[in-house]
KENUMI-811435 format. One record per atom (N, C-alpha, C): residue in three letters; x, y, z. Coordinates in steps of 0.001 Angstrom, whole numbers, plus 500000, padded with zeros to 6 digits. Example, Ala and Ser with C-alpha at 12.3 -4.5 7.8 and 13.67 -1.06 7.14 Angstrom:
2
ala513190494310507800/ala512300495500507800/ala513200496700507800/ser512850497750507080/ser513670498940507140/ser512900500030507870/
This chain:
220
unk500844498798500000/unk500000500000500000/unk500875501245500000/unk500499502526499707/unk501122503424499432/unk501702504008500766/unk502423504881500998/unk502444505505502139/unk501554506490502342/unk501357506841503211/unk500190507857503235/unk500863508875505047/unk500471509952504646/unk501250511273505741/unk499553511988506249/unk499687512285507593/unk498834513046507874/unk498883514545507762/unk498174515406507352/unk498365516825507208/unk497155517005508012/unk497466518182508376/unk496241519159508637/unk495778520341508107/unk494614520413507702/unk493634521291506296/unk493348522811507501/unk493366523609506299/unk493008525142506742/unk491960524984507826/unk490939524207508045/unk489872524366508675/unk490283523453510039/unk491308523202510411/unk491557522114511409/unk491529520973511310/unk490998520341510531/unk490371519044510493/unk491572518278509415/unk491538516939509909/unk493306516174508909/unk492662515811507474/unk493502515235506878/unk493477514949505283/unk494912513612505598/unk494868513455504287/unk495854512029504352/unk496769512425502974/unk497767512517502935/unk498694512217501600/unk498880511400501302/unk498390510534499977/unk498956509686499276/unk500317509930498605/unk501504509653499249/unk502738510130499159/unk502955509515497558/unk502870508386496722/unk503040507803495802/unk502377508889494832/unk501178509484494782/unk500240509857494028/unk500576511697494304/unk501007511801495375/unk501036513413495718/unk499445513756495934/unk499124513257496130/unk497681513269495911/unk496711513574497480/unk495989514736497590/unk495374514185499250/unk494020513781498919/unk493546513165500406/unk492182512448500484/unk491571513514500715/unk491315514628501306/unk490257515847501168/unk491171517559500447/unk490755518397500444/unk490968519223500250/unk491846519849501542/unk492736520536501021/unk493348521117501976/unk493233522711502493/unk492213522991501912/unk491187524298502028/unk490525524247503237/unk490335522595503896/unk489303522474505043/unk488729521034504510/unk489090519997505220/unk488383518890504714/unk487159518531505496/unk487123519269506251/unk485499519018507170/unk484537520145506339/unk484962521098505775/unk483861522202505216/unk484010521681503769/unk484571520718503213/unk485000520303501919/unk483556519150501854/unk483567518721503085/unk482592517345502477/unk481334517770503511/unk481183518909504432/unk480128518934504406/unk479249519644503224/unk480161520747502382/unk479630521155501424/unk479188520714499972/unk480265519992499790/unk479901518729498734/unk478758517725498826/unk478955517107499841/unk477933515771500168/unk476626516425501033/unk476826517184502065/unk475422517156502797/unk474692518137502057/unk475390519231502249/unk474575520413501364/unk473928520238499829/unk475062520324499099/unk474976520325498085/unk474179518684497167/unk473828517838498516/unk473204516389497888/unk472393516111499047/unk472727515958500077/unk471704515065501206/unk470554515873501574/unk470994517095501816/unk470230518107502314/unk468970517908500917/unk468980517670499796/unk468455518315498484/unk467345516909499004/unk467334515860499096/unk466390514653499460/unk465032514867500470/unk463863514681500295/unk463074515256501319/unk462835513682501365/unk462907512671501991/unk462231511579502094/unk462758510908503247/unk462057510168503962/unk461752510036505392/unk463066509029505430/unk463495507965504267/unk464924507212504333/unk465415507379503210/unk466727507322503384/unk467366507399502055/unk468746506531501737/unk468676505833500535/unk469513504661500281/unk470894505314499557/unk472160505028500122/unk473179506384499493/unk474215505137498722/unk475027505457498162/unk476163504883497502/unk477356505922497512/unk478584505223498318/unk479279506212498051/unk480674505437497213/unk481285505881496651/unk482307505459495536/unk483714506007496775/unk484316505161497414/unk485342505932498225/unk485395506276499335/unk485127505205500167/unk485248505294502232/unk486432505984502890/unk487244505288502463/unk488459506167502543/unk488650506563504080/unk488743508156504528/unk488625507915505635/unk487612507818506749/unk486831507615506172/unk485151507812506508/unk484437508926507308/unk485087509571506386/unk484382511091507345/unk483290511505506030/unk483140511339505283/unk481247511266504691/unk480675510489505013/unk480836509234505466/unk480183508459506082/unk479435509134507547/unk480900509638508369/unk480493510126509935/unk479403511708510089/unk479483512131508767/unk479166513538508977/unk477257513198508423/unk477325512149507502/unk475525511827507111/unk475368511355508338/unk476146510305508927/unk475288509739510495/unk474699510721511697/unk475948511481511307/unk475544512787512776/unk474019513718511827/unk474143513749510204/unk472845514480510192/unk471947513419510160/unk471425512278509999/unk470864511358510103/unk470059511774511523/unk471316511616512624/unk471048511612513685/unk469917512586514137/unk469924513845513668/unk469397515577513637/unk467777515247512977/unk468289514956511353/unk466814514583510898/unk466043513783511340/unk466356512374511835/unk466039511456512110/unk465621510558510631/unk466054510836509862/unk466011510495508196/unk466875509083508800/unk466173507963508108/unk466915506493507635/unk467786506328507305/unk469194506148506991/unk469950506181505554/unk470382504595505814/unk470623504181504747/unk471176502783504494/unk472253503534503203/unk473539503268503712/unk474937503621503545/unk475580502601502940/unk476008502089501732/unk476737501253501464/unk478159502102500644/unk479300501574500970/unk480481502233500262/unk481398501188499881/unk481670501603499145/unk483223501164498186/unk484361501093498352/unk485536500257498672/unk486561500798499068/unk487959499436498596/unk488374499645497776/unk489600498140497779/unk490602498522498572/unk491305499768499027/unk492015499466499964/unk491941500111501358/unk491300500015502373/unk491181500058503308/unk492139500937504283/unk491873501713504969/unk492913502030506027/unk493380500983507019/unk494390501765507765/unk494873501007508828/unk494407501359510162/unk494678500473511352/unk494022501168512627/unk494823502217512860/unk496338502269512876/unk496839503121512993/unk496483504247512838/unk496554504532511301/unk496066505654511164/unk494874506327511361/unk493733505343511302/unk492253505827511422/unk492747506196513219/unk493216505796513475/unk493634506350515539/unk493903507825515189/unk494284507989514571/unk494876509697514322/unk493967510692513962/unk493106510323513232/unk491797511420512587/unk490884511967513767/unk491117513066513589/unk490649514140514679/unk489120514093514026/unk488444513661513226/unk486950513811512441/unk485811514612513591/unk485965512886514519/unk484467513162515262/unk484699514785516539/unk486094514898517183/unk486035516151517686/unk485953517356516784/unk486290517485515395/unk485827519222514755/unk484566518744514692/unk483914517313514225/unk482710518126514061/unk481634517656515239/unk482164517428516146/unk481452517752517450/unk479943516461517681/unk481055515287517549/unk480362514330517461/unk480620513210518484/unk479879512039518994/unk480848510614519642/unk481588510218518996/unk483023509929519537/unk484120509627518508/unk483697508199518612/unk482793507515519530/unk482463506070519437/unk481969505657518433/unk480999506711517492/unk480575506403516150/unk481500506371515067/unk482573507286515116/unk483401506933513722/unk484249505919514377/unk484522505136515507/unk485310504367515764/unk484442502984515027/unk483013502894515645/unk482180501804514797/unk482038501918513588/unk482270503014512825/unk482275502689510857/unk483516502153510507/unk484672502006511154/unk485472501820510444/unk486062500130511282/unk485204499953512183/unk484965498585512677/unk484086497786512859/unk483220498406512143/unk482111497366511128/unk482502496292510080/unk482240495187510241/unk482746494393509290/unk482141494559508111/unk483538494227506891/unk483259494158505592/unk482170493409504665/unk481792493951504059/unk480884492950503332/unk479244492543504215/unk478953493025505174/unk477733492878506017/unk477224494126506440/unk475752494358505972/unk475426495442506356/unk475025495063508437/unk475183496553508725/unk475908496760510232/unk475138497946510417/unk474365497851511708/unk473372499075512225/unk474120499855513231/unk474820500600512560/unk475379501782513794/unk474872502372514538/unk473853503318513914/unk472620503615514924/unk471151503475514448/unk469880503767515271/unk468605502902515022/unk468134503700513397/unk468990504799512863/unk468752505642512037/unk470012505189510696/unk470643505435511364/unk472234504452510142/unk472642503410509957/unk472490502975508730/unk473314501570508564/unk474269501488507841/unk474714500402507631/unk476520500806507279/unk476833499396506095/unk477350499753505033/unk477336498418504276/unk478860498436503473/unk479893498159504139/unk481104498625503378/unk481261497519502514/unk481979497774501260/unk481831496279500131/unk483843496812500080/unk484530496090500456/unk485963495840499745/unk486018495207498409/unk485922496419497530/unk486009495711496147/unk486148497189495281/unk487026497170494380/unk487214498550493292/unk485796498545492505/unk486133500425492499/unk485250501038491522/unk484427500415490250/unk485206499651490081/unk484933499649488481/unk484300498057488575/unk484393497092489610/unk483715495770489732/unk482485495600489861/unk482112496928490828/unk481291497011491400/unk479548497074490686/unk478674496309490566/unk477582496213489691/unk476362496187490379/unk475935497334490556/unk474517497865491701/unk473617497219491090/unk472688496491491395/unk470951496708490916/unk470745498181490719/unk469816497979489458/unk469082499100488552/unk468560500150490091/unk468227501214489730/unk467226501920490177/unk467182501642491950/unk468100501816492634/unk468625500902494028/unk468956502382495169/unk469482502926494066/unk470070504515495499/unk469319505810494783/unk469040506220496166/unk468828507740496153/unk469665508743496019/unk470698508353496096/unk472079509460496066/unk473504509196495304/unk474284509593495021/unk475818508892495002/unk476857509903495377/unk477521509681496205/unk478597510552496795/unk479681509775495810/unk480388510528495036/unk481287509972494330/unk482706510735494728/unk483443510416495330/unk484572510628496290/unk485556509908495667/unk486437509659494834/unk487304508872494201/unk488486510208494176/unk489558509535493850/unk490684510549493473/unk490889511350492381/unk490933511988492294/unk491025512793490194/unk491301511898489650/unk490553512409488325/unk490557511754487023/unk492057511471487089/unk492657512575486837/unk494351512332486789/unk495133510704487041/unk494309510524488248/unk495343509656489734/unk494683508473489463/unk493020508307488844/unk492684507331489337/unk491520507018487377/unk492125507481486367/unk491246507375485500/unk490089506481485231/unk490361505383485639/unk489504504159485406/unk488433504345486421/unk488439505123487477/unk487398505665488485/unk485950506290487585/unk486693507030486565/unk485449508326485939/unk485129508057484345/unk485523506507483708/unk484965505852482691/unk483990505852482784/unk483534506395480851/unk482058505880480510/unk481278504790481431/unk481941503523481880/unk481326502668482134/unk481104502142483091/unk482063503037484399/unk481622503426485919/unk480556504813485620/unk481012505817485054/unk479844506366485292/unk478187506265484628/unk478213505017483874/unk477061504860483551/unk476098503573484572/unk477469503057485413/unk476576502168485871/unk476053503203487275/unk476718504098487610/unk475872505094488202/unk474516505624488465/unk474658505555486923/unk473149506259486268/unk472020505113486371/unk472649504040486197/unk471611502871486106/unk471268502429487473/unk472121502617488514/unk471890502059489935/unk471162502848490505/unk471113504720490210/unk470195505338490919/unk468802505399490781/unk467845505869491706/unk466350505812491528/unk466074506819489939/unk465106506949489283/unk464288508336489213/unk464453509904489884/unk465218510842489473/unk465293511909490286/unk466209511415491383/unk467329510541491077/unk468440510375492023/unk469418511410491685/unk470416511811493001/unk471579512746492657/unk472818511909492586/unk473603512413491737/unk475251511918491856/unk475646513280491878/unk477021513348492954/unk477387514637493352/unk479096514210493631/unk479933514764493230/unk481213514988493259/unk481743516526493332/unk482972516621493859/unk483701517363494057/unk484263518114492847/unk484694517054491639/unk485127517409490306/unk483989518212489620/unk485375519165488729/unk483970519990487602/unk484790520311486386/unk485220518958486224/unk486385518640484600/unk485399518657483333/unk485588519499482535/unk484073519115481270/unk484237518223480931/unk485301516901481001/unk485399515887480231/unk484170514771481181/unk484781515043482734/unk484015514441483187/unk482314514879483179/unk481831516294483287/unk480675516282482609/unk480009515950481499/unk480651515884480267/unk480327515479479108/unk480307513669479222/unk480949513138480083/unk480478511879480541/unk479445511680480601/unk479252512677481920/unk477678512003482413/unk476544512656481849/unk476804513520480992/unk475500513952480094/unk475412512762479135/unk476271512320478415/unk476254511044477678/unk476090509801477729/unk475877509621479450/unk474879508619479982/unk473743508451480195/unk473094510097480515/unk471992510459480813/unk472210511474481289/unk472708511753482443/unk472073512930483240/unk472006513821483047/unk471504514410483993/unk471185516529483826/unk472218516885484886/unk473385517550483828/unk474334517556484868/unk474211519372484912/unk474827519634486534/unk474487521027486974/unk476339521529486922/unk476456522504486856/unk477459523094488020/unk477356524334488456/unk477184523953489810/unk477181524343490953/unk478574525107491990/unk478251525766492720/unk479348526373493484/unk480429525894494084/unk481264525388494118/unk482404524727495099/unk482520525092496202/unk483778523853496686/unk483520524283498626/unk484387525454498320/unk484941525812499746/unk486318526884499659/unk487397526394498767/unk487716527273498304/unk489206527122497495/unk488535526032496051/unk487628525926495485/unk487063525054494098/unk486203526411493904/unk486097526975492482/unk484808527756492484/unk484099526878491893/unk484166525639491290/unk482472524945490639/unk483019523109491031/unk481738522382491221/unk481535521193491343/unk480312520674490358/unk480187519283490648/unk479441518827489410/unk478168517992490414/unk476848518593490031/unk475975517167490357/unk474757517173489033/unk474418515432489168/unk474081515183488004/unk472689514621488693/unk471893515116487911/unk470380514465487876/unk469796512760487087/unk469484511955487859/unk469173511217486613/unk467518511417486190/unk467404512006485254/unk465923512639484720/unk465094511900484016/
């Protein structure tokens, strides 16, 4: 596995260097205002329905995971959480992520997402469930019409191309409901012209700090 360095992001909150890739796991603008703005705002928040079935492409360090549970927690909204991930952290390091103190949470809950076993969905709380699958992007083959959402969290196109293929992002399109969102961080036209060419109604939208535009796509 790669090496990976802890940093800490403008907003307090850590990020991870993929030292091989140069590459970090959140933004270094603020990785707690990075994915609440991406994922809750800009996608969870947009859902009015009493549960909601999410897919996320990229567990990583599971702080989109920890930040829907704590709003889960608020709304009292359902979510059934399943994520993606072939290589896994270590305890080590997941010991180090300051997550649940910035955002003012039980650190007992992000200690249980990331010690939930693989491959079994796992009730964290009477509102969250947890379904981690160890297996790459691109294996991965949802039932049709299955999620309400997709947090697509992968590394740049750059780092990780085979992530943002025609043929991951179409099985996207096919796994979400009617009026499902897919929402990423990226706002590459190549990668939009993707997902218009799968289907969707793709937007762009405002970025967190330090991105001025991101991409979410409608499936219409």
């Amino acid at each position: 596995m790669s090496e990976l360095r802890l940093t800490t992001t403008k907003d307090g909150s850590h990020s991870l260097l993929n030292t091989d890739l140069n590459e970090h796991y959140h933004s270094q603008h603020g990785a707690l205002q990075e994915s609440i703005h991406v994922f809750l705002r800009s996608a969870f928040d947009h859902l009015q329905k009493p549960s909601v079935s999410i897919l996320e492409y990229g567990f990583g360090t599971g702080l989109n995971a920890l930040l829907t549970l704590q709003e889960a927690q608020k709304t009292h909204k359902k979510v059934h959480y399943t994520s993606l991930e072939a290589r896994p952290l270590n305890t080590e390091i997941i010991d180090q992520l300051n997550y649940a103190d910035q955002a003012g949470i039980d650190p007992r809950y992000f200690a249980d997402l990331h010690q939930a076993k693989w491959n079994e969905l796992v009730a964290i709380t009477p509102y969250f469930s947890l379904e981690k699958r160890k297996q790459r992007f691109e294996d991965y083959m949802a039932e049709a019409n299955t999620y309400d959402l997709i947090y697509f969290d992968a590394f740049a196109p750059r780092y990780h191309p085979e992530a943002w293929s025609r043929e991951v992002l179409h099985q996207c399109y096919e796994a979400l409901k009617p009026e499902g969102i897919w929402v990423s961080y990226c706002a590459q036209g190549a990668v939009r012209r993707t997902l218009m060419s799968v289907g969707f109604t793709v937007e762009k939208i405002p970025g967190p700090p330090g991105k001025r535009e991101m991409l979410r796509g409608i499936k219409t």
